[in-house]
C-alpha positions in Angstrom: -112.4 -23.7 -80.6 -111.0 -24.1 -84.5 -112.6 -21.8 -86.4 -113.3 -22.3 -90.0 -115.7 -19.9 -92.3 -118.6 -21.1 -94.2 -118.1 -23.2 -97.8 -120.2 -23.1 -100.8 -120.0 -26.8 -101.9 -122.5 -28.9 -103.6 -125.3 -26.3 -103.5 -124.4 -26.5 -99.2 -123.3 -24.2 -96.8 -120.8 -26.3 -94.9 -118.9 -25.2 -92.0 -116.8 -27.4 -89.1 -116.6 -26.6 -85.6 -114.4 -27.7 -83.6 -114.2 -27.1 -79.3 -112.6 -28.6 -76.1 -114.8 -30.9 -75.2 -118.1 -33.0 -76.1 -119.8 -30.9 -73.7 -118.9 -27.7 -75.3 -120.0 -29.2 -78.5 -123.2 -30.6 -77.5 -124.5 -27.4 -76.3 -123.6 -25.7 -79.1 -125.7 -27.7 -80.9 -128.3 -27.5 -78.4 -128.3 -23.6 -79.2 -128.2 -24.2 -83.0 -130.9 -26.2 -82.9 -133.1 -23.8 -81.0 -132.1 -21.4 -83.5 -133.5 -23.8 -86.6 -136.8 -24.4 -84.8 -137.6 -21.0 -84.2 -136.7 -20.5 -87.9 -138.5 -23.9 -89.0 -135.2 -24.4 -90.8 -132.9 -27.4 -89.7 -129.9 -28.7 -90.8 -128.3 -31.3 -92.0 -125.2 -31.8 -89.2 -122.8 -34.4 -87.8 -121.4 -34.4 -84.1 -118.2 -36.1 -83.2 -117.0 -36.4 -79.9 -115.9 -32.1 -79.7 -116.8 -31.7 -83.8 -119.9 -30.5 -85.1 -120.2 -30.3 -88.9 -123.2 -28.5 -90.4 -125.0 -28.6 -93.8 -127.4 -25.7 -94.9 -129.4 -26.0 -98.1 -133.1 -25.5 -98.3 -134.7 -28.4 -100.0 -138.1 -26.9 -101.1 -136.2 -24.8 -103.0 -134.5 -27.4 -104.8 -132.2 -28.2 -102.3 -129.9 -25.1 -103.1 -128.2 -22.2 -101.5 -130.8 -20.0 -100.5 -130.9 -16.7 -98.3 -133.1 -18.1 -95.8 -129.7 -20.9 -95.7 -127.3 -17.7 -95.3 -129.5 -16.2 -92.7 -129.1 -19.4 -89.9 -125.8 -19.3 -91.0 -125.3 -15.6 -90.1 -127.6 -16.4 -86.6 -125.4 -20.0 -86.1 -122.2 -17.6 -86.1 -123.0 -15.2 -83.5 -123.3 -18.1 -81.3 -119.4 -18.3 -81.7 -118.2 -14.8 -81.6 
């Protein structure tokens, strides 16, 4: 897997993931997004083939960086340590 850090960018937390296969990729997300629901926080994300990109911003908030965005980030990357 590539790994890349999170991004501040357009009032977003962006980070790509990158991993062998579309298997591998598809249950990552599977575990992400079982992550968001139990935090009733969901991103905005792309999945390509063995890339997932992921967005974070919290739109009742203005659709900003917010620390309830940096704490499913924090969560999303101890799914790949």
């Amino acid at each position: 897997m590539t790994i890349t850090m999170w991004q501040e960018t357009d009032n977003k937390l962006y980070r790509k993931f990158r991993f062998a296969d579309f298997s591998e990729a598809f249950a990552f997300m599977t575990r992400v997004a079982m992550l968001a629901e139990k935090a009733d926080h969901h991103p905005t994300w792309t999945n390509t083939w063995n890339t997932v990109e992921i967005w974070l911003c919290s739109h009742d908030a203005g659709n900003t960086i917010t620390d309830r965005d940096r704490r499913l980030a924090a969560a999303i990357d101890k799914l790949v340590a």
